[in-house]
C-alpha positions in Angstrom: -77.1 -31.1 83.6 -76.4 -32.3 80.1 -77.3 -29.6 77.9 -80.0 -31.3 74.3 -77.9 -31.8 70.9 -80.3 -29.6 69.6 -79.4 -26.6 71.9 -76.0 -26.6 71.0 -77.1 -27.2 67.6 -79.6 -23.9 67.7 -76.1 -21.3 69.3 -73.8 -22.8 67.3 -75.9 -21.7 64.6 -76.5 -18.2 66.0 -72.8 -17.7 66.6 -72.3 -19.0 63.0 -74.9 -16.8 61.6 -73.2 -13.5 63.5 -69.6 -14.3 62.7 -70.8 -14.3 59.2 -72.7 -11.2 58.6 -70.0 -9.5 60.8 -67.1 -10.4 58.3 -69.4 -9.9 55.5 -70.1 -6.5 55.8 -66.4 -6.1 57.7 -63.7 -7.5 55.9 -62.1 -4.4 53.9 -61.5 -6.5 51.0 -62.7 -4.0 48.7 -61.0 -0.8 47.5 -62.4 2.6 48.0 -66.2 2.8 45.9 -65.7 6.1 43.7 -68.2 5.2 41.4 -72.0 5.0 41.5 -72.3 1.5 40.2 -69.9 0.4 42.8 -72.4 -0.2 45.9 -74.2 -2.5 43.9 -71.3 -4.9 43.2 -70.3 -4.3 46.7 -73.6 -5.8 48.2 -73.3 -8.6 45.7 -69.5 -9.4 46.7 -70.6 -8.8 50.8 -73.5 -11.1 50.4 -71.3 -13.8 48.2 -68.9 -13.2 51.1 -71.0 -13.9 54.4 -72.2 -17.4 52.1 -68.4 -18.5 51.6 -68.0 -17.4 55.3 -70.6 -19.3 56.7 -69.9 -22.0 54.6 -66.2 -22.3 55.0 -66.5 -22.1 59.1 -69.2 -25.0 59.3 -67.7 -27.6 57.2 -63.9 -27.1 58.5 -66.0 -26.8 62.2 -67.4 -30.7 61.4 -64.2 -31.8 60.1 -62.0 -30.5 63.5 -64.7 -31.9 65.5 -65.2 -34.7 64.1 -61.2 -35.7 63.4 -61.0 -35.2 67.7 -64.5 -36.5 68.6 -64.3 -40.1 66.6 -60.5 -40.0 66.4 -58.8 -43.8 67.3 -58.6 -44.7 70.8 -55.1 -46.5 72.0 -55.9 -50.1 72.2 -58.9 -49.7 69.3 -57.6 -52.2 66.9 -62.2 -52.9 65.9 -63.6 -52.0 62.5 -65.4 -49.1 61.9 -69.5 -49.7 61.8 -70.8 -50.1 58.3 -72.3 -46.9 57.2 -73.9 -47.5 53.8 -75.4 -43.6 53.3 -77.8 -41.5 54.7 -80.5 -40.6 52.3 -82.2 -37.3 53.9 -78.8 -36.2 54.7 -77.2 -36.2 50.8 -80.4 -34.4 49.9 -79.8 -32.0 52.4 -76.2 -31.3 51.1 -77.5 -31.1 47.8 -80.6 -29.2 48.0 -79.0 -26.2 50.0 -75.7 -25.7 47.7 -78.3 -25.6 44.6 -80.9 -22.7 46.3 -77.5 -21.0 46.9 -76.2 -20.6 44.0 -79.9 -19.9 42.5 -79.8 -17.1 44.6 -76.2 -15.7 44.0 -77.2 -16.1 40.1 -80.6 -14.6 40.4 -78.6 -11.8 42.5 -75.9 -11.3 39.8 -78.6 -10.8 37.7 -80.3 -7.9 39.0 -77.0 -5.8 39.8 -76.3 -6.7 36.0 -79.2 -4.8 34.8 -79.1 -2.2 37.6 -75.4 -1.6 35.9 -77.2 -1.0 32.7 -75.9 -4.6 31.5 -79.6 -5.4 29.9 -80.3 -1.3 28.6 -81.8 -1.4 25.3 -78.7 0.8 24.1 -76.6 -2.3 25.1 -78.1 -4.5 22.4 -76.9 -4.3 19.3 -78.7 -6.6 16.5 -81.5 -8.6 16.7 -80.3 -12.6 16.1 -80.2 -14.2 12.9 -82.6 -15.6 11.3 -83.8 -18.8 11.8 -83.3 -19.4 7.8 -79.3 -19.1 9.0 -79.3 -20.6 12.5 -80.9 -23.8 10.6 -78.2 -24.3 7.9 -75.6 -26.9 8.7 -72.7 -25.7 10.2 -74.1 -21.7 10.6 -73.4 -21.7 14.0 -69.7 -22.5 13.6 -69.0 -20.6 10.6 -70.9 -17.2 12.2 -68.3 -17.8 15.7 -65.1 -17.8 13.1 -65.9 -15.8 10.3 -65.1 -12.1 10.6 -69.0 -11.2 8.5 -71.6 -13.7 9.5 -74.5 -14.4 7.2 -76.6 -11.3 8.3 -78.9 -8.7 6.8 -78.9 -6.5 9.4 -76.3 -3.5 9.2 -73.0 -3.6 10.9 -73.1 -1.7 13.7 -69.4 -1.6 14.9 -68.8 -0.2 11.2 -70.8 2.3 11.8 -70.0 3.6 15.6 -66.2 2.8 14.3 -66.9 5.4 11.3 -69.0 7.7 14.0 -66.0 8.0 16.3 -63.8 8.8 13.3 -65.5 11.5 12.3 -63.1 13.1 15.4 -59.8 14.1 14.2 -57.7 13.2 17.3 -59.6 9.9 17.2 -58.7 9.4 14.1 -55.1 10.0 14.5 -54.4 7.3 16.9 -56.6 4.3 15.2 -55.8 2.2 13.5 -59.0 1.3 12.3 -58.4 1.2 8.3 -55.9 -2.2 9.1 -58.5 -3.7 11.1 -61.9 -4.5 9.8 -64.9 -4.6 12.0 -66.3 -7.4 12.7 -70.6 -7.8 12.6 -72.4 -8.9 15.7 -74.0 -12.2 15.6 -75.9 -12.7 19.0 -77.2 -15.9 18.1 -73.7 -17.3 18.6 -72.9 -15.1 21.3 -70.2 -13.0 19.2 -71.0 -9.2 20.2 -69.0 -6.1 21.3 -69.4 -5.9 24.8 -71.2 -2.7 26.5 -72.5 -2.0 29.5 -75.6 0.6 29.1 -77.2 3.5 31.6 -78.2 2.6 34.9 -82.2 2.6 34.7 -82.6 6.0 36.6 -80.4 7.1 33.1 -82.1 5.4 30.9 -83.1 7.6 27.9 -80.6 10.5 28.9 -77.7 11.3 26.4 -74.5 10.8 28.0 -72.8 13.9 29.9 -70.0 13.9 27.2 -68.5 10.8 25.8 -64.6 9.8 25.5 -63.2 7.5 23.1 -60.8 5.3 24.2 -58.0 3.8 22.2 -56.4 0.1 23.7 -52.8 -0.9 22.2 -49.6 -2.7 23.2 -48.5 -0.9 25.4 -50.9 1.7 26.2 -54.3 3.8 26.7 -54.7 6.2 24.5 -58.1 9.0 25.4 -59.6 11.1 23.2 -62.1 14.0 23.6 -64.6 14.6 20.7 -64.9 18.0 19.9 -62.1 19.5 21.5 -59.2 17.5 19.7 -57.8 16.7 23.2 -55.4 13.7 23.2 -54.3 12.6 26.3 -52.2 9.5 28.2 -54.8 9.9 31.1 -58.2 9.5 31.5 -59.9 13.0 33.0 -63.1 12.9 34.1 -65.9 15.2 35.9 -67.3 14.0 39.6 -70.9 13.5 39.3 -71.3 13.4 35.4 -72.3 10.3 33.3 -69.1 9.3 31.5 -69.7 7.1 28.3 -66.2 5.3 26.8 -66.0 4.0 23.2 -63.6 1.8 23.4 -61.7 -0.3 20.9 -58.2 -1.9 20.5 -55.8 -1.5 17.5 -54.0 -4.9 17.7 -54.6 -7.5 20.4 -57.3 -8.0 22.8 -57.7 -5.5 26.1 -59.6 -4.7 29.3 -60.6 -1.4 30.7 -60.6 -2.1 34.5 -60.6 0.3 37.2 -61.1 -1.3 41.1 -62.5 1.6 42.2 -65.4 2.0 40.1 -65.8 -1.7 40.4 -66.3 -1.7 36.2 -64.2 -4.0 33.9 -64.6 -4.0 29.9 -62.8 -5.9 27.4 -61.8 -3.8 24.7 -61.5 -5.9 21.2 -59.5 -4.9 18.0 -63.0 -5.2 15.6 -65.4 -4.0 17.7 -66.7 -0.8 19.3 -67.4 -1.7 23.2 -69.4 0.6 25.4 -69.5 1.8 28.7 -71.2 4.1 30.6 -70.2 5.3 34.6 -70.8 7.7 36.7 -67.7 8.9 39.1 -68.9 10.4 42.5 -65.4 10.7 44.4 -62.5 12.7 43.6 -58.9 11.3 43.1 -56.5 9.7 41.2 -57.5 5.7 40.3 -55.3 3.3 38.4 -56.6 2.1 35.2 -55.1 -1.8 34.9 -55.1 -4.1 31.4 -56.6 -7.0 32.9 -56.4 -9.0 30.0 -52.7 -10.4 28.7 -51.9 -8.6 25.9 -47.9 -9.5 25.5 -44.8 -9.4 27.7 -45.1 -5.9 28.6 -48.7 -6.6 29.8 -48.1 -5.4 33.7 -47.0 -2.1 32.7 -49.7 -0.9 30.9 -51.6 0.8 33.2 -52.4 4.6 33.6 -54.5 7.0 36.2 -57.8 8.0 35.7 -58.6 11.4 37.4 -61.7 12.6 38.8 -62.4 16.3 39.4 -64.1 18.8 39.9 -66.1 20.6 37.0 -65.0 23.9 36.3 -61.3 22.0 37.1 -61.9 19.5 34.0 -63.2 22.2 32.1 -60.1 24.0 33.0 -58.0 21.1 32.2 -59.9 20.8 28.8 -58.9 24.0 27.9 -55.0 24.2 29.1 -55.0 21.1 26.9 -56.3 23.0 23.8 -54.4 25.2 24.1 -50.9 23.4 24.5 -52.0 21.6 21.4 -52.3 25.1 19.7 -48.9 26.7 21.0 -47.3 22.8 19.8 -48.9 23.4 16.7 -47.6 27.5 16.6 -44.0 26.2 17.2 -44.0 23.7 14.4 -45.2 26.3 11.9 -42.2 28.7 13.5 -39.3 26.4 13.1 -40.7 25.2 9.7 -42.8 27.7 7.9 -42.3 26.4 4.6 -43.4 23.4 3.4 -40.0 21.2 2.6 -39.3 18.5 0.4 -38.2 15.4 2.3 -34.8 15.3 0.5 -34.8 19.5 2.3 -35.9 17.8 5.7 -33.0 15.2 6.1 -30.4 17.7 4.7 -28.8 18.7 7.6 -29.0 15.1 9.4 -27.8 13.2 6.0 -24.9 15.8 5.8 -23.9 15.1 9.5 -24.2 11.3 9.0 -21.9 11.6 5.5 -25.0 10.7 3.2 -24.7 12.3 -0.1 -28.0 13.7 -1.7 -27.4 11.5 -5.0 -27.8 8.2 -2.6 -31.1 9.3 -1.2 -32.3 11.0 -4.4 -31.8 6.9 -6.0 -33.2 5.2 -3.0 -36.4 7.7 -3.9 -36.6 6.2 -7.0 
């Protein structure tokens, strides 16, 4: 018995369907999710992935079948039948790709704000006014110039000046070179940041690290405690907020894990805020090409427990404190610079006299 077209159409479509939402959900892709933002970007990419999936095995399924089924016969030297289109079936092809994509967009959407992506602390000034955007060539001169026409104040200036206010911060920025540039929305020119998730909305950060981007390295500092550090330590379970911002070229704070990427701009104050929920050490990756020693610059980001980060915190104080001893120790007076070099200019046969003129 000949089996209907449209019974093989109906389990090839339920086999399709399966194979789909098995490899979907199945296809270990993904790192390890040590973040609690990470399950949202996780359904989006599973969901995006059972699409391409189902996709990808019906079209190259059509094309196999139908390269075998209408293949040349030996002996076959007829034309082809004329085929000048099939109406219903190019709306078809067009109408489902476009409610796809409206869905994956409308998707992306929602985990964005879930993220915190649309928090009200993510928005930093209101657009210009329309006075601005209506005078000739506003737009273009806001996107290149460093200080768009604006009245409002310049908020990277000010969380720039906010985050200098911390010594060790201050130490390793740069920010006196590099002037901070305003936001101007209305052209799309804004320091990215990536708010509280909504069940955090309103809540103060646990504690807040600033984070310092430069060629070759990340640089982390810990207000209040004067803790520098070439890693990034962080509590399990505690909403971490990062100031980030760059003191020459453009960078990107990305960590697979946590499924949270951030570019971090010399001129601007970027924002994120996380919350880490599994312990271990992650790799923090520049994702952005800063320069020919762009692969390397990557460090590890540690999650632990409490009391150990508050442990940490405090072994790192104090080696800070016993560095800072030992200085005093082997130079306990304050000496001149021409004091300093004396023993290395008398090694390297430089007389006083010389550097006493190239003073002058």
């Amino acid at each position: 018995m000949k089996i209907p077209s449209s019974i093989w159409t109906l389990l090839i479509g339920i086999g399709l369907t399966l194979v789909s939402l098995w490899y979907g959900q199945n296809h270990g892709l993904l790192p390890t999710a040590a973040s609690d933002e990470a399950p949202l970007v996780d359904g989006l990419f599973n969901t995006m992935m059972t699409v391409s999936v189902g996709i990808f095995v019906l079209v190259e399924g059509v094309l196999i079948y139908s390269a075998i089924r209408y293949r040349r016969r030996a002996g076959d030297n007829a034309d082809g039948p004329p085929v000048h289109g099939n109406v219903p079936l190019e709306i078809l092809w067009t109408a489902i790709p476009t409610v796809i994509v409206i869905g994956i967009s409308v998707y992306s959407f929602d985990v964005y704000n879930e993220m915190g992506g649309f928090s009200p602390h993510a928005i930093h000034e209101a657009p210009m006014t329309s006075q601005v955007m209506n005078m000739p060539g506003a737009a273009i001169a806001a996107t290149l110039s460093d200080t768009p026409p604006s009245t409002e104040p310049n908020l990277n200036q000010e969380k720039s000046d906010e985050a200098m206010q911390d010594p060790a911060t201050a130490a390793v920025r740069n920010a006196d070179q590099i002037p901070q540039k305003r936001n101007a929305p209305g052209v799309g020119s804004v320091a990215p940041s990536l708010g509280p998730t909504p069940e955090n909305e309103g809540k103060p950060p646990a504690f807040v690290v600033n984070v310092t981007g430069l060629q070759y390295a990340w640089i982390f500092t810990y207000p209040d405690t004067e803790v520098t550090s070439g890693e990034l330590h962080v509590p399990i379970g505690r909403e971490v907020q990062l100031n980030m911002t760059a003191n020459d070229v453009i960078h990107a704070f990305w960590v697979p894990e946590f499924r949270l990427k951030q570019d971090v701009i010399p001129g601007r104050q970027s924002e994120i805020r996380f919350t880490p929920n599994k312990e271990g050490d992650y790799t923090l990756i520049c994702a952005e090409l800063c320069g020919p020693y762009h692969g390397a610059m990557r460090t590890q980001v540690v999650v632990q427990k409490p009391e150990e980060f508050e442990q940490w915190i405090q072994e790192q104080e104090v080696a800070s404190a016993d560095e800072l001893k030992q200085a005093v120790a082997v130079n306990p007076a304050v000496l001149t610079p021409d004091e300093f070099l004396a023993p290395h200019t008398s090694h390297m046969g430089i007389h006083p006299e010389m550097l006493h003129q190239i003073h002058h």
